[in-house]
Phi, psi and omega in degrees: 000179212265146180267329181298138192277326183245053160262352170287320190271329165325291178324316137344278154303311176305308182291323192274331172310306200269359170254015176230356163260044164325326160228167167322330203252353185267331211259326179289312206287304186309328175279008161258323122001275191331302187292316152315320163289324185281024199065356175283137200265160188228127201267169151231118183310328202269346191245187177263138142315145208271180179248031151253005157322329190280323178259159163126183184213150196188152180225175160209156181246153138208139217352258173295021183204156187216093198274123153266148140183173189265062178278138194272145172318328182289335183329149140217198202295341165277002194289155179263144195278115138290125200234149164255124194232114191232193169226141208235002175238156209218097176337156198177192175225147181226159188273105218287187169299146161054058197267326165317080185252156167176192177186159151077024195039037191254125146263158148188163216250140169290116156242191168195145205277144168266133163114222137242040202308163154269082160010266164002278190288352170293004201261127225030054166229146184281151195227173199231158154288168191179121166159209197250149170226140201232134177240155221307327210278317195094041151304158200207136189223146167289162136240162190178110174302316188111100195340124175225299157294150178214118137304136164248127209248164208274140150325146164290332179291355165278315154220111189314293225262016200280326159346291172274016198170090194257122188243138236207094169271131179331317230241313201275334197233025191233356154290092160341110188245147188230025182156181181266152143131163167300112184324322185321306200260020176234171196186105172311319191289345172277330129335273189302323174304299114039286187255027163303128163288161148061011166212174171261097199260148155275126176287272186338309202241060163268106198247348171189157156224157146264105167225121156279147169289131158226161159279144192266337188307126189288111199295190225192105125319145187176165163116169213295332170251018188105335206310327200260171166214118183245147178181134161317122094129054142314302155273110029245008199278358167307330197304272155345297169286340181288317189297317230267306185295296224277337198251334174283344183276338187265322207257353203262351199259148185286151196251117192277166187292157157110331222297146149330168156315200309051065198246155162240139154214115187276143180225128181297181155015088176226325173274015152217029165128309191080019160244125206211294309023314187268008194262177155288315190271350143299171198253041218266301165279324159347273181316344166275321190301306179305296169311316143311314169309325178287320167315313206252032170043058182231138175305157149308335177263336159305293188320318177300311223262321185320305171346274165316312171271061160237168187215160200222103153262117166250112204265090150222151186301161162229177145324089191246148174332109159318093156146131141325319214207040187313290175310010161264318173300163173278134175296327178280342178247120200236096176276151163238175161307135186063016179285344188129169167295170154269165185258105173256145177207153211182129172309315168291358197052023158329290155307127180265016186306139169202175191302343174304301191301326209248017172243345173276311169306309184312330185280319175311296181301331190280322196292321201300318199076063171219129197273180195198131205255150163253136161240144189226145155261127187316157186268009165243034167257131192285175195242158163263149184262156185238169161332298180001291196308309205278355164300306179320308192262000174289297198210036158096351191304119161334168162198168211203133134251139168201167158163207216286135172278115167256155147212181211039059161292157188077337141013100154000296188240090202247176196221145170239158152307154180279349204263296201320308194306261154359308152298318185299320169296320148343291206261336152279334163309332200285290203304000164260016186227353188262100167322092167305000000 
């Protein structure tokens, strides 16, 4: 069992998040729910902000992504923004136009891959549809199917050699089937209308969607003490949640003087480039950073110096040592599980750590009382990339990467320590009240 005293329960909380979160847009709604119990106001990008907008705790959505954040009374126009910087979306599959497909008296749904998923593990699971259906008026209603879908993978007796070698097209063996009957006479979307809670929805006058495949297996404590935690889309709602836990917990506590901006910003489509409206390389956290700043009466050259003393821990999963597969890792730097978050770093700035950022963590796990991995990638592994850079470089912020250690990342279903989540969210709390 977990050694940390509240890490069982972090773990938990972690699990009903991420089961009430099937897409990016289920994970903004909920994590605002959240926010909304906790006392926070919820802004609109289409109105003017009130000028007590500069102190106070407040949030905004634009579609799949959600900026929170805390400012302290003492705040002014130069104070600086602590930011948690994640993602809310998860390799996957999304549902193309004119998703009723089949054959063979077979239904089934037209997708197209999102992301990088691992092909594989999507295979014999019941999976659910899950996203927004926005109709011609521009209404806009959540859906969540519910168990529905199957990739069904080929018998072995079809194929002797799948053993040594399963190889998987994209276009021909990723269609998902979701019933009998004829294509002619059904209509998912007519399905997906269907299962909007709390409304009446019309299928015909649906003028657009995002919806994504998730897996429905609930997620699972296991292992010979308890040690493990398996769940869908660990990358990125560990994160996520962690900041989400960490910035409401922070907002509930008095604040020393001096204190920072406090902000989380969750970013939609970071597992395809993050370039969006809802993305990091979009403009998305700017426009909230300005606006605040204009609420607390700051200049352009104020804002600039706010800039400077601000700091970005951008918070996505790594790696922890395989192993199966040891010789893909740097033999020296080996994370395991329950080792702590990692410190990612990576020569080239995949990663944005540099010596500043990675002496601040360090000093954060020390004050938090948490240990902490450094990661590196063997060097003939290319390496991936976070929010991180592209915070760095839209707007000048130092930035730090770091986070919760995986394996089977991109996986349907991947697994962390029971510990690690709960620390990372530990050492952000510190880090939203500790001036850099």
């Amino acid at each position: 069992m977990p050694s940390e005293p509240n890490a069982a329960a972090h773990i938990q909380d972690l699990g009903a998040y991420v089961t009430e979160s099937p897409s990016s847009f289920h994970a903004v709604h909920e994590a605002a729910r959240r926010l909304d119990r906790a006392g926070f106001t919820a802004l609109d990008e289409l109105q003017s902000w009130p000028g007590t907008a500069g102190t106070g705790k407040f949030y905004v959505v634009r579609d799949g992504a959600i900026i929170a954040w805390v400012t302290p009374e003492t705040a002014g126009p130069t104070t600086g923004f602590n930011i948690l910087g994640a993602h809310t979306d998860s390799p996957s599959f999304k549902l193309k136009p004119r998703p009723t497909t089949g054959k063979f008296g077979w239904l089934q749904a037209g997708v197209e891959v999102y992301g990088g998923p691992l092909l594989n593990s999507w295979l014999d699971r019941e999976l659910q549809l899950a996203g927004r259906l926005v109709m011609r008026d521009g209404t806009q209603h959540l859906t969540a199917t519910g168990p529905l879908l199957r990739f069904p993978q080929l018998a072995i007796h079809l194929d002797r050699a799948v053993n040594d070698g399963l190889a998987l097209d994209k276009q021909q063996h990723m269609n998902p089937v979701y019933g009998l009957g004829d294509p002619a006479g059904e209509d998912l979307l007519g399905l997906l209308a269907d299962r909007v809670a709390g409304a009446d929805v019309d299928a015909a006058l649906i003028g657009g969607y995002d919806v994504v495949i998730a897996d429905t297996q609930a997620p699972a404590v296991f292992g010979a003490k308890g040690e493990f935690f398996a769940s869908g889309r660990l990358d990125n709602l560990s994160a996520t949640h962690a900041g989400l836990t960490a910035l409401i917990a922070h907002s509930a506590a008095p604040l020393p003087a001096g204190a920072p901006i406090a902000v989380l910003a969750a970013f939609d489509h970071e597992e395809i480039g993050s370039a969006s409206r809802s993305g990091a390389s979009g403009p998305i956290l700017e426009d909230v950073l300005v606006r605040i700043s204009d609420g607390l009466g700051a200049s352009a050259s104020q804002r600039r110096q706010a800039f400077a003393a601000s700091f970005c821990v951008s918070a996505d999963a790594g790696h922890a040592v395989h192993p199966n597969y040891a010789e893909r890792h740097d033999p020296a730097n080996r994370p395991a599980l329950n080792g702590g978050p990692l410190l990612k770093i990576n020569a080239n700035q995949r990663y944005a750590t540099d010596a500043p950022g990675a002496a601040l963590w360090a000093r954060l796990c020390a004050d938090a009382g948490i240990p902490y991995q450094e990661f590196v990638s063997n060097n003939v592994m290319p390496c991936g990339s976070t929010i991180g850079p592209l915070t760095a470089t839209r707007l000048g912020i130092r930035t730090v990467d770091v986070g919760v250690p995986l394996l089977s990342m991109h996986s349907a279903r991947e697994l962390c320590g029971v510990e690690d989540p709960y620390r990372l969210a530990k050492v952000t709390e510190l880090f939203f009240q500790t001036s850099a």
